[in-house]
C-alpha positions in Angstrom: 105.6 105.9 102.0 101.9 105.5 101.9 101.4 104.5 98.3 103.1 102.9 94.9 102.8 103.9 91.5 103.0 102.7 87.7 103.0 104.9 84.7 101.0 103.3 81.7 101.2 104.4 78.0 97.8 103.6 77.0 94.4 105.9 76.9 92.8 106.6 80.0 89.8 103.9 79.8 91.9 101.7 78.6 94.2 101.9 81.6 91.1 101.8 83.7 89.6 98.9 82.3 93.6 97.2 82.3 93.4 98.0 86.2 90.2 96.6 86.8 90.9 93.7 85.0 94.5 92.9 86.5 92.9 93.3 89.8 90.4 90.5 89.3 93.3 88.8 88.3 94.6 88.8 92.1 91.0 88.1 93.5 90.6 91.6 93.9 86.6 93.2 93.2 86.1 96.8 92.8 83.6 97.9 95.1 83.3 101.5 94.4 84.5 103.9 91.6 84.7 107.6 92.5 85.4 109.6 89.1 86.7 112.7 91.4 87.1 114.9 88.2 83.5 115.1 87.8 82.5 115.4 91.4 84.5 117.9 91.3 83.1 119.4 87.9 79.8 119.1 89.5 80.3 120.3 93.0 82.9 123.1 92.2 83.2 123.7 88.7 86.3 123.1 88.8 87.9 120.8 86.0 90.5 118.2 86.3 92.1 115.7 84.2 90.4 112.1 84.4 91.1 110.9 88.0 89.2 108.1 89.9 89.0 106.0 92.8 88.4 102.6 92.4 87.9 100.7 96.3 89.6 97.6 95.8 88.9 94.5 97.9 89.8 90.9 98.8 87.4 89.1 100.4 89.2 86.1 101.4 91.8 88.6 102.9 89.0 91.6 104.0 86.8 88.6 105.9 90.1 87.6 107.8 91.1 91.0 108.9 87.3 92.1 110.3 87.9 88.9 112.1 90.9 89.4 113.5 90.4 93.0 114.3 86.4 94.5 113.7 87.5 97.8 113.8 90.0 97.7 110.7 86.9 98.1 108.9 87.9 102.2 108.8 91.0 101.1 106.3 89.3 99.5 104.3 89.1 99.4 101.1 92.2 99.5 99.5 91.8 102.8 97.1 93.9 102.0 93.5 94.0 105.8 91.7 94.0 105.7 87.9 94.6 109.0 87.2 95.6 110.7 83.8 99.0 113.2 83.8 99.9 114.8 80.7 100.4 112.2 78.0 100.3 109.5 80.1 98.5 107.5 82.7 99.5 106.8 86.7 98.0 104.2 88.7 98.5 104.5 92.2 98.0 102.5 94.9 97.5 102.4 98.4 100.3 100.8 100.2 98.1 98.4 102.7 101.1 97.2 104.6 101.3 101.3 105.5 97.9 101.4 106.3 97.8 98.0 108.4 100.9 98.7 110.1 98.6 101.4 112.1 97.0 98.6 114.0 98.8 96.5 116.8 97.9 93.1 115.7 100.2 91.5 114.5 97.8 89.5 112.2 96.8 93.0 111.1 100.3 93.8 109.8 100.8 90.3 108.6 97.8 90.7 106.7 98.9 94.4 105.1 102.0 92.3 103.7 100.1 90.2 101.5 97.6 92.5 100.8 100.5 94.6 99.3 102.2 91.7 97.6 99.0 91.2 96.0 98.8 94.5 94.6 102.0 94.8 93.6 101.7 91.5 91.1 98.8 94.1 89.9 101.1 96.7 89.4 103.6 94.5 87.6 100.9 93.2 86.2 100.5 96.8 84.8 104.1 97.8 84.1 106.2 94.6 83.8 109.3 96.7 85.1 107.7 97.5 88.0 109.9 97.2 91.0 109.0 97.3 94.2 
């Protein structure tokens, strides 16, 4: 499986702002937010419910794996989706380990391990019953 989800009960920009702020939490910045649902409003027309992208990163862990392997660059960030379905909220995230598990370093996969730890204390963070 490529990714992990949590279902919050909350309004959307409250779930956002919950996200952002649990990710912080595990020394995670938010380098870029995509709000999809009004690229794609604006490109298409097309409406969606609230969806966006937030690119999550680690830089004590991001520094270690451009180090150990340059090119893992193209897997970064880790993308966390807070995206709104019916009367609730879903946050999912990438699953780094997944991701990581592409490259043949083994200090690439190690590294995908603790990334995903990492984000799944965010999740249960989130959604104390989370399991993982």
């Amino acid at each position: 499986m490529y990714f992990f989800s949590v279902t919050l009960h909350l309004p959307y920009d409250e779930a956002v702002e919950r996200t952002k702020a649990a990710l912080a939490d595990e020394g995670f910045g938010v380098l870029t937010e995509i709000d999809v649902a009004a690229t794609m409003k604006a490109k298409l027309d097309e409406d969606l419910p609230a969806y966006q992208i937030l690119g999550a990163c680690n830089p004590p862990l991001a520094l270690e794996a451009v180090r150990a392997e340059p090119t893992i660059g193209a897997l970064l960030p880790c993308n966390v989706v807070v995206r709104q379905a019916d009367d609730h909220v879903v946050v999912d995230f990438m699953d780094p380990a997944a991701a990581m598990g592409l490259a043949q370093s083994p200090t690439i996969r190690d590294l995908g391990s603790r990334v995903r730890e990492k984000l799944e204390n965010v999740a249960r963070s989130l959604a104390p019953s989370f399991i993982a």
